[in-house]
TORDODO-549435 format. One record per residue (C-alpha): residue number from 1; y negated, x, z. Coordinates in steps of 0.25 Angstrom, whole numbers. Each point is the difference from the previous one (the first is absolute). Last residue first. Layout:
BEGIN
> NUM Y X Z
...
END
This chain:
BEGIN
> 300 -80 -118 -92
> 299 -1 11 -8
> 298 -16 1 -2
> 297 -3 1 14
> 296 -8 -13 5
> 295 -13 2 4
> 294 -10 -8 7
> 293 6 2 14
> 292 1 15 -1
> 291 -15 2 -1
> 290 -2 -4 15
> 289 -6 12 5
> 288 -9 1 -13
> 287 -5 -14 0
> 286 -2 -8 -10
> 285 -10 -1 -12
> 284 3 -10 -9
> 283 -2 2 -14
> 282 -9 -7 -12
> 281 3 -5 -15
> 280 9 13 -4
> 279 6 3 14
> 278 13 -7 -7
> 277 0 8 -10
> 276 2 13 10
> 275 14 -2 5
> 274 6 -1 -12
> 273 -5 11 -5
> 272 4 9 11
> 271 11 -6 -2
> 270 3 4 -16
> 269 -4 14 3
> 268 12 1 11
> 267 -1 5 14
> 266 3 -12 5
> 265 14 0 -3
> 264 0 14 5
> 263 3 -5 12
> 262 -7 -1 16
> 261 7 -9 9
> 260 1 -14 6
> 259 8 -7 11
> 258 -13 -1 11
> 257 5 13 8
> 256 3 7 -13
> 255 -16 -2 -3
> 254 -4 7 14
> 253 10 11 -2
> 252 -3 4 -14
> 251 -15 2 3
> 250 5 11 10
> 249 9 7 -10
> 248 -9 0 -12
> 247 -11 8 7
> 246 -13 2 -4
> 245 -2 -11 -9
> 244 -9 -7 9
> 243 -7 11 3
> 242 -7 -3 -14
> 241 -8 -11 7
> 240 6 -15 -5
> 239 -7 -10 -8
> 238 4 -14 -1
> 237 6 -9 -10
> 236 3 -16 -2
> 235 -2 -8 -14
> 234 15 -2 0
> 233 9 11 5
> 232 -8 15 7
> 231 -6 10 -7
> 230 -4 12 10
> 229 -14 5 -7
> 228 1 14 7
> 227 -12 9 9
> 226 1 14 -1
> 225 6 14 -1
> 224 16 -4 -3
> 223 5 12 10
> 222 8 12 -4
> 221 3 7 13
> 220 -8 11 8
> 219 7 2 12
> 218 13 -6 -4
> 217 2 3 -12
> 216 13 0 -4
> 215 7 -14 -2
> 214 -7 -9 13
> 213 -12 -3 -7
> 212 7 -5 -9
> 211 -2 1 -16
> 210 1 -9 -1
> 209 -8 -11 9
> 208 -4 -7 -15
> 207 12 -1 -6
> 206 7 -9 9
> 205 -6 -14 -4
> 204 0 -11 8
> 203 -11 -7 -1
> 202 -7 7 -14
> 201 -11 9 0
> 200 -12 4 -6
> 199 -8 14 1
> 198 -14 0 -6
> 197 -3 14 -1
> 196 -16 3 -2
> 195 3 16 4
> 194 -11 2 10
> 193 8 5 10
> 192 5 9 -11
> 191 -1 13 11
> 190 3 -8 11
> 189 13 -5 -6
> 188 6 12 -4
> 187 -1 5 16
> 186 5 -13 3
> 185 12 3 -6
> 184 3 -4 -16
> 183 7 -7 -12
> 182 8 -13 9
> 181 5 -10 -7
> 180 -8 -10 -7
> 179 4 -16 -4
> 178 -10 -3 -10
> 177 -12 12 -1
> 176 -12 -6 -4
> 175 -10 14 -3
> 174 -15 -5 -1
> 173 -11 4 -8
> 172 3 15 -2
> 171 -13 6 -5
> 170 6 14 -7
> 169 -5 12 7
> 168 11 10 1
> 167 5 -3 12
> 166 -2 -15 -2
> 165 11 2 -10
> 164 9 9 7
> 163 -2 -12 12
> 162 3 -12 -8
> 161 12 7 -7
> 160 5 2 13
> 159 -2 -15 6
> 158 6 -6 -14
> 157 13 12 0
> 156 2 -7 13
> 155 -1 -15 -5
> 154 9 3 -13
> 153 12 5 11
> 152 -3 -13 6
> 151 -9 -7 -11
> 150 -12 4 -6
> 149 -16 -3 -3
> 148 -13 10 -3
> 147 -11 -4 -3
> 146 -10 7 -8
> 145 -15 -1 -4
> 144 -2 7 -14
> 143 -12 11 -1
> 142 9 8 -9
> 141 10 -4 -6
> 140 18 2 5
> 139 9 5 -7
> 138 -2 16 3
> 137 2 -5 15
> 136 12 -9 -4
> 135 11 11 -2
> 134 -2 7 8
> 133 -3 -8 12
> 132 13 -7 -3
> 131 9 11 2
> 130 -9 3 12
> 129 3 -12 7
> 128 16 3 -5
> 127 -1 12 10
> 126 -9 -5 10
> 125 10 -12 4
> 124 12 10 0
> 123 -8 11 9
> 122 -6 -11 11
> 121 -13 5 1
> 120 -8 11 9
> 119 -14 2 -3
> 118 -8 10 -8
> 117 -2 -8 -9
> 116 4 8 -15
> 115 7 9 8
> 114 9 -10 6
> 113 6 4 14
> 112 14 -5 -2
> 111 8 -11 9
> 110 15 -3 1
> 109 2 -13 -6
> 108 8 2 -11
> 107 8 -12 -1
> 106 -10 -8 -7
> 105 1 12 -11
> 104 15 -3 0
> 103 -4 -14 -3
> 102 -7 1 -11
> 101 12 8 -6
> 100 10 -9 2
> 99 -9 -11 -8
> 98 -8 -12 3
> 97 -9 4 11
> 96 -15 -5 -3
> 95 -8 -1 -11
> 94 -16 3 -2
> 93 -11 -5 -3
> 92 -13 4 -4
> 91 -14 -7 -4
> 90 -11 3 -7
> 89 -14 -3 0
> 88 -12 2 -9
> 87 -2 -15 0
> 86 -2 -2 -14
> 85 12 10 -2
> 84 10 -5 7
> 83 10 7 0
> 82 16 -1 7
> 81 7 13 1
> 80 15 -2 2
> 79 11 7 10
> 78 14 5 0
> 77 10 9 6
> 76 12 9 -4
> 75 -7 12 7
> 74 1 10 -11
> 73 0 -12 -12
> 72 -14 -5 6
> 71 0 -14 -10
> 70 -15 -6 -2
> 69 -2 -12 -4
> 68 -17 0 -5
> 67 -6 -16 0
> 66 -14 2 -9
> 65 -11 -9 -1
> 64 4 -8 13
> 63 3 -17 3
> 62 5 -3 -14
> 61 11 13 -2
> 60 4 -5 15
> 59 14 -9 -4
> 58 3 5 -14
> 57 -4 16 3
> 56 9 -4 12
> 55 11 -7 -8
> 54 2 11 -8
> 53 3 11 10
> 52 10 -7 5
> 51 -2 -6 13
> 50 4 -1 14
> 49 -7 12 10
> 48 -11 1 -10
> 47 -3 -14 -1
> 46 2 -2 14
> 45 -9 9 4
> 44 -11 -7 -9
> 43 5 -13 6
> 42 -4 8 15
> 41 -12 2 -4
> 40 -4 -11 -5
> 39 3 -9 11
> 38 -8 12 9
> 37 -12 -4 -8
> 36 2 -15 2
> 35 3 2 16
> 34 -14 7 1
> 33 -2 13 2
> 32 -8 10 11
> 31 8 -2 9
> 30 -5 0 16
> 29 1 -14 5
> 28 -10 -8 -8
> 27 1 7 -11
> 26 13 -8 -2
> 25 -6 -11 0
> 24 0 -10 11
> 23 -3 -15 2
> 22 9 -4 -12
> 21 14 0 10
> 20 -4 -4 13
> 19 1 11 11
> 18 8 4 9
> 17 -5 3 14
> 16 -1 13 9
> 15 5 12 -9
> 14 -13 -6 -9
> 13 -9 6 13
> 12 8 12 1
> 11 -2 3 -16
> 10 -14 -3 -1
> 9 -2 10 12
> 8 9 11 -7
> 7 -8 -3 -13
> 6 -13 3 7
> 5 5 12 6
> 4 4 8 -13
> 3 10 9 5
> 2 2 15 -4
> 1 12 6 -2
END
């Protein structure tokens, strides 16, 4: 994958000081998004993660002309279509894990070459991507901006969706993918090097290194393809190369040595939220090699 050099120098000077919260936007250290934008985002997941389909329409019928709930019976999953029509945008989101089946499809993590990519993806992750890709491409109007949010198992299906639809010429604005697991290898990642993914991250999280480096493929492994938005307790967060999620073991270590531990605890929706309202008015910047000390895991 290619490296923007420009962010990576921005990045090792931040790596040096923190800085005060209000004298940094986002934009300022490589995301092209604002704490506000994510904020709504992240509540439109949660609406599809949480609610009935009546309180959606109830809760975001006012901010977009048409809200669409869209139920994929053959891969017992979920998204909604939010339009707005002045703006000629639209925006996708898409749940996580929430039943067995999702999760068998997490749990197929061999790799397939995809012939609509050409690159090779997660199998499970690309098979509920494309569930929704058929079903939202004949949805979707023409000339509408898109982006494109998910959580977890949502997060993948996000990245995917984001490339098919860039693939066949859509403008994808941006693709905010909450708490990702890994979809492809390097190779993948050079070929969508472009992709405008923004990957966001909670402190101790385990989703994000799976799957492992470690698991089966060791020469050419799945790897997370770029920079991550690491939200830490309080106003505090930091951002971490995607190396950083390489391997789950060695990462482990150092946290175990201090009495924490990665947990699913803080891999739920609801904490991710909690950890970005806070960043609302303004964020400090720490440093990456000290990130652990601004975060406390969710279970403590």
């Amino acid at each position: 994958m290619k490296r923007n050099p420009g962010l990576c120098m921005v990045l090792i000077l931040l790596s040096t000081i923190s800085v005060p919260a209000r004298s940094l936007e986002l934009k300022d250290i490589g995301f092209d998004t604002t704490v506000q934008e994510l904020l709504l985002l992240e509540r439109l997941n949660g609406s599809v993660r949480y609610d009935a389909a009546e309180k959606i329409h109830a809760d975001w019928n006012g901010a977009y002309d048409r809200v669409s709930i869209v139920e994929i019976p053959s891969v017992e999953n979920r998204y909604a279509l939010f339009e707005n029509d002045a703006q000629h945008h639209a925006d996708v989101a898409i749940r996580g894990t929430v039943n067995i089946k999702n999760a068998i499809f997490d749990l197929e993590f061999l790799k397939g070459r995809s012939p609509n990519l050409g690159i090779y993806l997660h199998s499970g992750f690309e098979k509920v991507a494309m569930a929704v890709y058929a079903d939202l491409r004949p949805r979707l109007r023409q000339g509408y901006t898109i982006r494109i949010t998910g959580h977890s198992l949502g997060a993948a299906e996000a990245i995917i969706l984001g490339m098919l639809l860039v693939h066949d010429g859509y403008v994808v604005e941006k693709i905010v993918a909450i708490a990702p697991p890994k979809v492809t290898d390097a190779e993948g990642w050079a070929r969508f090097g472009g992709l405008p993914v923004i990957r966001i991250a909670a402190a101790y999280d385990p989703i994000p290194f799976f799957p492992s480096e470690n698991l089966v493929y060791k020469r050419d492994p799945y790897i997370q393809g770029g920079p991550v938005l690491l939200l830490l307790d309080g106003p505090n967060l930091t951002v971490v190369d995607g190396s950083f999620f390489n391997d789950l073991p060695e990462e482990k270590k150092a946290v175990y040595a201090d009495g924490k531990e990665f947990d699913v605890a803080d891999h739920f929706l609801r904490k991710y939220l909690d950890r970005l309202v806070p960043k609302a008015d303004g964020f400090n910047y720490v440093d990456r090699i000290e990130w652990d000390r601004y975060a406390v895991p969710a279970t403590r």
